[in-house]
TORPA-4810 file (N, C-alpha, C, O; in nm, 3 decimals):
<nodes>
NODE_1_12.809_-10.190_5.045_12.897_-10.214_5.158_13.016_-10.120_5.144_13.086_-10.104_5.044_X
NODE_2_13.028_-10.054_5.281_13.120_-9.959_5.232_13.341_-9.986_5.294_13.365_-10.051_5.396_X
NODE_3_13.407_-9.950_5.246_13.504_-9.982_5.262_13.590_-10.059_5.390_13.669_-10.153_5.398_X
NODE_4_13.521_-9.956_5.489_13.520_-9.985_5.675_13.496_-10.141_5.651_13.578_-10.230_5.673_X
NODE_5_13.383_-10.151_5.608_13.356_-10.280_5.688_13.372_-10.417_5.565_13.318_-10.526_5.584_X
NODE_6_13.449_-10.387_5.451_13.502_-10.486_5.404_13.650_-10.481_5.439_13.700_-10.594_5.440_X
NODE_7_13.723_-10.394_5.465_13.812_-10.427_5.565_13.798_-10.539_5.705_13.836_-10.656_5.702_X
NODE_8_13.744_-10.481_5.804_13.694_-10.587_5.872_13.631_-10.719_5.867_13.648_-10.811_5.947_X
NODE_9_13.559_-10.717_5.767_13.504_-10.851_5.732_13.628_-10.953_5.632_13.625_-11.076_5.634_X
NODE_10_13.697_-10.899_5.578_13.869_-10.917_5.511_13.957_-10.962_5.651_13.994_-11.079_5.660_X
NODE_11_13.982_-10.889_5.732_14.042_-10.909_5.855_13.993_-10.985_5.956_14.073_-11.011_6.047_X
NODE_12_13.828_-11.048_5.969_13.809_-11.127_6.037_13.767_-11.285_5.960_13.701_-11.373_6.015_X
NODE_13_13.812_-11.289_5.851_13.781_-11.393_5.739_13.937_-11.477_5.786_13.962_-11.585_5.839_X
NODE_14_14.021_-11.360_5.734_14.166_-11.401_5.764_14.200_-11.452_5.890_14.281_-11.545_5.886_X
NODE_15_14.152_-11.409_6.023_14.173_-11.467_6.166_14.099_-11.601_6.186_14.159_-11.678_6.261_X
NODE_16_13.975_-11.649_6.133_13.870_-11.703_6.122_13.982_-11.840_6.074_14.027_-11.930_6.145_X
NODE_17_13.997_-11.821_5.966_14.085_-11.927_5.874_14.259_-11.921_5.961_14.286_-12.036_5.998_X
NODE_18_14.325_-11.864_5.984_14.389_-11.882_6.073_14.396_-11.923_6.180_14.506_-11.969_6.215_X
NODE_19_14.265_-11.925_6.290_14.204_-11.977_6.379_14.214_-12.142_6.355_14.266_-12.221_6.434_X
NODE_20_14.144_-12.178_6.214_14.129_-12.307_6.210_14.287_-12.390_6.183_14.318_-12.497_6.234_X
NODE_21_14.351_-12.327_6.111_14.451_-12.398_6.074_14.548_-12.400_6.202_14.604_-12.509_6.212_X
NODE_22_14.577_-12.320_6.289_14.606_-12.317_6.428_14.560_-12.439_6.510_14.641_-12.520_6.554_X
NODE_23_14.412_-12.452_6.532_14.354_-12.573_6.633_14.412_-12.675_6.536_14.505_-12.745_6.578_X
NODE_24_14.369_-12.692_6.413_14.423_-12.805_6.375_14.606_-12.833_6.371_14.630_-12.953_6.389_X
NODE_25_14.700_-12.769_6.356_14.818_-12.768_6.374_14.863_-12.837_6.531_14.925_-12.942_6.550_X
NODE_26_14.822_-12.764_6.606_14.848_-12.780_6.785_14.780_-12.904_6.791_14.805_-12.967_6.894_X
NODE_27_14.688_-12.965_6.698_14.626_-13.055_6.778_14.678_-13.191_6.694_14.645_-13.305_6.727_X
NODE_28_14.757_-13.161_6.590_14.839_-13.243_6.535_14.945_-13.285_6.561_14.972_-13.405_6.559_X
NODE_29_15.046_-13.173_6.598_15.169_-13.178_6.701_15.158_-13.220_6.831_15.228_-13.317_6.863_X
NODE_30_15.062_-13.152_6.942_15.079_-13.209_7.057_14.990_-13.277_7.105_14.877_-13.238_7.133_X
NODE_31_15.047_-13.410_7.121_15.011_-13.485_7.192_14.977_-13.517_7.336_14.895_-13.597_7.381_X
NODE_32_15.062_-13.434_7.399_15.064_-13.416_7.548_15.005_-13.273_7.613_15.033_-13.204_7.711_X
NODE_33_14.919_-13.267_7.517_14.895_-13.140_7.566_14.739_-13.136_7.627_14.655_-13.225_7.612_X
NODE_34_14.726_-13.022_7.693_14.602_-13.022_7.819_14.504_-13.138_7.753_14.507_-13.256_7.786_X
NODE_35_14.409_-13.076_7.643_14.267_-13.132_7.606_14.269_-13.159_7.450_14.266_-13.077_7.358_X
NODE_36_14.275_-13.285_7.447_14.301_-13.295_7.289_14.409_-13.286_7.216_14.422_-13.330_7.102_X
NODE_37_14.495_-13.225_7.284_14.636_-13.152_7.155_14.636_-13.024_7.152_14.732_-12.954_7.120_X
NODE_38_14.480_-12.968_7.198_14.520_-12.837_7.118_14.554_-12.742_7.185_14.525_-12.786_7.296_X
NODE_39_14.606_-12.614_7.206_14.666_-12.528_7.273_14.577_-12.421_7.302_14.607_-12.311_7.256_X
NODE_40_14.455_-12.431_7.381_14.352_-12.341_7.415_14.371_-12.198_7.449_14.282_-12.114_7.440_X
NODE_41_14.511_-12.175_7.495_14.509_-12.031_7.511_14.507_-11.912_7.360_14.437_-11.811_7.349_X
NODE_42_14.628_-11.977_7.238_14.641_-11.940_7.101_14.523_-11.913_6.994_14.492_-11.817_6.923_X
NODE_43_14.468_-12.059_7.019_14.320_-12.086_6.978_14.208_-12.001_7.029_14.139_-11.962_6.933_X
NODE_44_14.166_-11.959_7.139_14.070_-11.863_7.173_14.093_-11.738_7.109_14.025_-11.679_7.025_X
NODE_45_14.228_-11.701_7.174_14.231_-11.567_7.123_14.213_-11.531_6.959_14.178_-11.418_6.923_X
NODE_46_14.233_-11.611_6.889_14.206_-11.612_6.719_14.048_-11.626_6.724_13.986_-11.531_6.676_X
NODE_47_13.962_-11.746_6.783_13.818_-11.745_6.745_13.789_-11.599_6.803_13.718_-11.533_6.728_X
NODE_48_13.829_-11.534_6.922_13.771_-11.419_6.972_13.795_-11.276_6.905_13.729_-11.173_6.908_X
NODE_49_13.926_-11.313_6.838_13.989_-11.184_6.745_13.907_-11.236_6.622_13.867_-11.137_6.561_X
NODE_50_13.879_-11.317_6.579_13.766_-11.292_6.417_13.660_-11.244_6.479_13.644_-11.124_6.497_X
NODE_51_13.587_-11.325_6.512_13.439_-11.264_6.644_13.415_-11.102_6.628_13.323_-11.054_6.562_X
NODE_52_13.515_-11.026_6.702_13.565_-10.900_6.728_13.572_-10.815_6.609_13.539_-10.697_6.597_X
NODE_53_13.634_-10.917_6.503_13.674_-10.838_6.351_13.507_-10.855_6.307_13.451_-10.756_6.260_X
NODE_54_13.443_-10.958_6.319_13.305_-10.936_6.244_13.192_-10.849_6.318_13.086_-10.797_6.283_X
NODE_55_13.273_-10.858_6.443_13.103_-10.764_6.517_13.194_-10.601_6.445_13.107_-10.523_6.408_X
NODE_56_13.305_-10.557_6.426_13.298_-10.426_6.396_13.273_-10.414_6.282_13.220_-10.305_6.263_X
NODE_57_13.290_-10.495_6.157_13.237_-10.522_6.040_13.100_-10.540_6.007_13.068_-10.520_5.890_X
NODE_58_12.987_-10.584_6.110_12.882_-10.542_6.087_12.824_-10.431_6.174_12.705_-10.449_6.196_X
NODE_59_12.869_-10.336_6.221_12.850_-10.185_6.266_12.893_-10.116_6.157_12.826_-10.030_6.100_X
NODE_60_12.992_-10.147_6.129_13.036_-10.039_6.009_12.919_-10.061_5.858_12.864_-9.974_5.791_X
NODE_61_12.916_-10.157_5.849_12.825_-10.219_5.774_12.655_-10.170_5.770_12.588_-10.125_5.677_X
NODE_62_12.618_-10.200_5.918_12.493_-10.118_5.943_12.511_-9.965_5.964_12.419_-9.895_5.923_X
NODE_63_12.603_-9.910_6.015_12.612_-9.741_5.965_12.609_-9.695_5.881_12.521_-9.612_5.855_X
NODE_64_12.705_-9.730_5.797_12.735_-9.722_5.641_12.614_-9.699_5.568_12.607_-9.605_5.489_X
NODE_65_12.504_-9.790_5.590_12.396_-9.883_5.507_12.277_-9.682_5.527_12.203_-9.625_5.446_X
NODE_66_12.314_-9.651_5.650_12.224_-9.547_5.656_12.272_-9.407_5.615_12.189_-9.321_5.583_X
NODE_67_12.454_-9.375_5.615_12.465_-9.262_5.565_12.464_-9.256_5.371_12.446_-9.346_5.288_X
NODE_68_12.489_-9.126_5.355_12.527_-9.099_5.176_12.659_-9.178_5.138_12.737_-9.224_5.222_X
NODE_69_12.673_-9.188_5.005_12.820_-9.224_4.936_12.946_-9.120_5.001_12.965_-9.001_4.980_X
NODE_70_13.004_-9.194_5.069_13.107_-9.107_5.153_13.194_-9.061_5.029_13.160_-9.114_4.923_X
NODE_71_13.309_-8.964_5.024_13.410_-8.945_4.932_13.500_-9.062_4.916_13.577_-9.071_4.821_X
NODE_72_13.489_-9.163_5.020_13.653_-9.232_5.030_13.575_-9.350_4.961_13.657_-9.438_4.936_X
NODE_73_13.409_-9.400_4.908_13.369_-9.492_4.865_13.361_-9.437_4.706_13.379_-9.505_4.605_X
NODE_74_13.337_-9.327_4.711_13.319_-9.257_4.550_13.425_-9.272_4.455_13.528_-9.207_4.474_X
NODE_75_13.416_-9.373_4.321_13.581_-9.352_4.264_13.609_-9.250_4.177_13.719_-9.238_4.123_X
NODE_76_13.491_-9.155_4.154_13.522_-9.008_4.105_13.499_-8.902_4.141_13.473_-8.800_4.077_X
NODE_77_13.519_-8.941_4.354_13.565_-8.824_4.414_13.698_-8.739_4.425_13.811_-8.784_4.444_X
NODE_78_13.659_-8.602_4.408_13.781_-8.519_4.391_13.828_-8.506_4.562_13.768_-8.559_4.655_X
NODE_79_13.935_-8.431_4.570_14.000_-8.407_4.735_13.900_-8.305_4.788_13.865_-8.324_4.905_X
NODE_80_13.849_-8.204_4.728_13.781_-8.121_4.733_13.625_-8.204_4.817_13.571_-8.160_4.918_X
NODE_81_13.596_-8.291_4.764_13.466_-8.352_4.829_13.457_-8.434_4.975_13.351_-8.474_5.025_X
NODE_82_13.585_-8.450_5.030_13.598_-8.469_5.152_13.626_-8.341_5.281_13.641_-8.352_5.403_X
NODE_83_13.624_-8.247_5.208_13.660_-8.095_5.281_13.551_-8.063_5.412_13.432_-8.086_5.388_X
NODE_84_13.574_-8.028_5.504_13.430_-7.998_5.545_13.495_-8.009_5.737_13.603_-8.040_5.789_X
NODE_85_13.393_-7.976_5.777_13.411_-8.020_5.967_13.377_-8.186_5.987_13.283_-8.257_5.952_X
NODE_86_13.477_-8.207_6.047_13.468_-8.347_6.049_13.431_-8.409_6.162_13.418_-8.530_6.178_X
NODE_87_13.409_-8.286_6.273_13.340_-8.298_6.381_13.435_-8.227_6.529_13.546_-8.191_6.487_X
NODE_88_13.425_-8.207_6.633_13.454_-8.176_6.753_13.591_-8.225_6.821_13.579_-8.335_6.876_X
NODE_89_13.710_-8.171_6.829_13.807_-8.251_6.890_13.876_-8.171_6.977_13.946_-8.076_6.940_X
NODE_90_13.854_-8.214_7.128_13.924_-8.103_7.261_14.066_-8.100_7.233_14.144_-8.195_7.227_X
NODE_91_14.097_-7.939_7.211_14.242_-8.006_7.203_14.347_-7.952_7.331_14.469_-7.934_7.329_X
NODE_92_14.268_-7.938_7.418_14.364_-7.995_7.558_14.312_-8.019_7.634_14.308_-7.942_7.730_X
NODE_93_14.258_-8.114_7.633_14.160_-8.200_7.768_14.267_-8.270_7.827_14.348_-8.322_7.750_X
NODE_94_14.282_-8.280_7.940_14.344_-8.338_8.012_14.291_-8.528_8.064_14.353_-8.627_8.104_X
NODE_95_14.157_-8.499_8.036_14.127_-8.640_8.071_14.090_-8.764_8.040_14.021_-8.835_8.113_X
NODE_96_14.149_-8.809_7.895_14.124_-8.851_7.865_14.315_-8.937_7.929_14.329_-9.058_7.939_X
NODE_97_14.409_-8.852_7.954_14.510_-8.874_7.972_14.480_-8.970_8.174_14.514_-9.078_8.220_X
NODE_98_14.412_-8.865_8.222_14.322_-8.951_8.362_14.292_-9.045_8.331_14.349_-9.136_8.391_X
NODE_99_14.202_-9.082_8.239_14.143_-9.195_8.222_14.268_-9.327_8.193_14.281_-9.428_8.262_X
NODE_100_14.339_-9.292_8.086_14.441_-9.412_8.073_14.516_-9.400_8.185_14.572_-9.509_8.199_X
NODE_101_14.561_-9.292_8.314_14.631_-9.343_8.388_14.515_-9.446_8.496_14.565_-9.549_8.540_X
NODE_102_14.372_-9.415_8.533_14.259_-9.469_8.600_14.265_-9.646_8.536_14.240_-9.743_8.607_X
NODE_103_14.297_-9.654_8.417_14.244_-9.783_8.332_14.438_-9.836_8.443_14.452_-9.903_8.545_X
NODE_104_14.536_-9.769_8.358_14.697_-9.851_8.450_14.614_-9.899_8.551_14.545_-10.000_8.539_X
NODE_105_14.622_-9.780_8.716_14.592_-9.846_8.819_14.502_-9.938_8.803_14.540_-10.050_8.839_X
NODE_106_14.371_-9.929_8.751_14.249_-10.039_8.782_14.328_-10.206_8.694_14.290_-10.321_8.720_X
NODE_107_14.401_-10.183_8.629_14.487_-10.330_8.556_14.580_-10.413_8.672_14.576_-10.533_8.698_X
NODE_108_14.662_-10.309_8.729_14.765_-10.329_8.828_14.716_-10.376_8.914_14.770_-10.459_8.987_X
NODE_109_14.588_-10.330_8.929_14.555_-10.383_9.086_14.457_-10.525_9.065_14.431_-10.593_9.164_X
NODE_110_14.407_-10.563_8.933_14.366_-10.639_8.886_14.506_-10.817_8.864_14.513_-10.936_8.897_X
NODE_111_14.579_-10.719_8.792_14.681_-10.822_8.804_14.740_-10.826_8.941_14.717_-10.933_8.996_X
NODE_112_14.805_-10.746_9.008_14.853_-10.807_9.154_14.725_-10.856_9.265_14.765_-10.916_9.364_X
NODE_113_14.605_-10.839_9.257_14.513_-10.832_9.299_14.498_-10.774_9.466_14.465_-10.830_9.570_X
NODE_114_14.540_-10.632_9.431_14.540_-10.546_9.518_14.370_-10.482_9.540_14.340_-10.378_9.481_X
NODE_115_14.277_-10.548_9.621_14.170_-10.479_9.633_14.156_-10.311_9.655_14.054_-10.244_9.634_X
NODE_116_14.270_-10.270_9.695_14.248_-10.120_9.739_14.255_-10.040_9.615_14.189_-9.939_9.588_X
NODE_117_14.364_-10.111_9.526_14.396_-10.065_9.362_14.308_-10.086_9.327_14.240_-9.984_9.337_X
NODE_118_14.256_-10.160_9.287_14.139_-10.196_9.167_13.978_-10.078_9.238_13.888_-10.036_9.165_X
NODE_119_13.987_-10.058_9.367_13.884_-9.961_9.391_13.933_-9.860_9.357_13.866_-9.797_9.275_X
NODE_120_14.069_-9.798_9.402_14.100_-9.654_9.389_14.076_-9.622_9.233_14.020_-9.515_9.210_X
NODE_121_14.117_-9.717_9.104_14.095_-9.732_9.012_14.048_-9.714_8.973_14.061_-9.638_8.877_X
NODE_122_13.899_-9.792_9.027_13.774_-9.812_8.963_13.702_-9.645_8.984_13.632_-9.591_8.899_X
NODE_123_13.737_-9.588_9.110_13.687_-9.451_9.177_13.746_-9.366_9.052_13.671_-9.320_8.966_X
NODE_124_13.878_-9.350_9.052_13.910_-9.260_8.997_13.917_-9.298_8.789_13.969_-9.223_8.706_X
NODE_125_13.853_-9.420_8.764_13.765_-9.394_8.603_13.666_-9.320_8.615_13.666_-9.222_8.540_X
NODE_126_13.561_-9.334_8.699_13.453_-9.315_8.748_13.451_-9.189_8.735_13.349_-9.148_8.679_X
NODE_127_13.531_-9.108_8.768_13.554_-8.970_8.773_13.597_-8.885_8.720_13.589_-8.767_8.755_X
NODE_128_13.669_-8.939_8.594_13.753_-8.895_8.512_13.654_-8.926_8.383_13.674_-8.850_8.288_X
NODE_129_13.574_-9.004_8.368_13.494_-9.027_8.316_13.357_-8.884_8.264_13.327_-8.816_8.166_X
NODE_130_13.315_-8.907_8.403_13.249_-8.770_8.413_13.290_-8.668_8.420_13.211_-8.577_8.397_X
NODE_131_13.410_-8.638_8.447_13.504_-8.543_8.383_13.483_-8.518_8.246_13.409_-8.437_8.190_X
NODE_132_13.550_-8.588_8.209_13.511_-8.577_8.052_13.425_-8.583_8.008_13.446_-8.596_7.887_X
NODE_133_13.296_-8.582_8.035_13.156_-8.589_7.946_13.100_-8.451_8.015_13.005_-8.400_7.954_X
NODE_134_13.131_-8.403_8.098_13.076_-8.294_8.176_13.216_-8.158_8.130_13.161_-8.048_8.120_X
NODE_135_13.301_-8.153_8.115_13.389_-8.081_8.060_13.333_-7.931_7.990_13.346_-7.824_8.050_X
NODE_136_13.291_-7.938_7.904_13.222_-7.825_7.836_13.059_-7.774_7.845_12.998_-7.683_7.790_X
NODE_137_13.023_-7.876_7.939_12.865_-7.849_8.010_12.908_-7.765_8.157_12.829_-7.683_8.205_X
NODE_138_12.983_-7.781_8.194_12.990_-7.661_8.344_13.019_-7.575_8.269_13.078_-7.625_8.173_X
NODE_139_13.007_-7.444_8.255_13.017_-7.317_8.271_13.166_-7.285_8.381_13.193_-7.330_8.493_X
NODE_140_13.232_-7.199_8.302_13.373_-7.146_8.378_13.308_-7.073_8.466_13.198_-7.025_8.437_X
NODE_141_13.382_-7.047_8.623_13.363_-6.928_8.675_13.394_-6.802_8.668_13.510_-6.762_8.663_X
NODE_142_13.320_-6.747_8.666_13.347_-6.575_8.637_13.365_-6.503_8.746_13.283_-6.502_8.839_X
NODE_143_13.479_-6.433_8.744_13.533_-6.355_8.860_13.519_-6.194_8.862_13.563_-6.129_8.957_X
</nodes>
């Protein structure tokens, strides 16, 4: 098991057990509260944040399981053994910067529940999207 995902499985152990001591707390204190005592909004979000911590803990877990001894798992790797291309990174794409402004509008219009927002939104992820996956597959024009 490699480091990634005992982190995560560490971090969703901890929410997990926090989770419980939470429902049980709220449901000890309040009495007047919606269902039981307990405070359903606090409470979800903890069962859903361990949940979350274990599903990336077993990806990392099943990846891990198929590559080599990485350098950062090796304890008599030198600096030298992490050296290398570490893979592909645009460094001025513009759209990934589209996209988080596409994700604002499509939220805004979600929270005010502006139907025209949440389409223009939804249009312009949509597009910015394929923007970015199509980026270095068109060919520049040549003049």
């Amino acid at each position: 098991m490699g480091t990634g995902s005992k982190v995560f499985y560490a971090i969703g152990t901890f929410l997990a057990l926090m989770a419980v001591f939470y429902i049980l707390a709220t449901a000890w204190i309040g009495e007047d509260a919606y269902l039981f005592g307990v405070e359903w909004i606090g409470a979800v979000g903890l069962v859903l944040a361990a949940v979350f911590s274990f599903m990336l803990g077993g990806y990392l877990n099943i990846t891990e399981a198929r590559q080599d001894v990485l350098p950062e798992d090796w304890e008599e790797a030198e600096i030298e053994d992490g050296a290398g291309v570490l893979g592909f990174f645009s460094p001025s794409s513009i759209w990934p910067f589209t996209m988080a402004a596409a994700i604002c509008f499509l939220g805004l219009g979600i929270a005010f529940w502006q139907l025209w927002l949440i389409a223009f939104g939804a249009i312009m992820l949509i597009w910015a999207t394929a923007q970015l996956n199509l980026q270095y597959g068109i060919p520049k024009e040549k003049h």
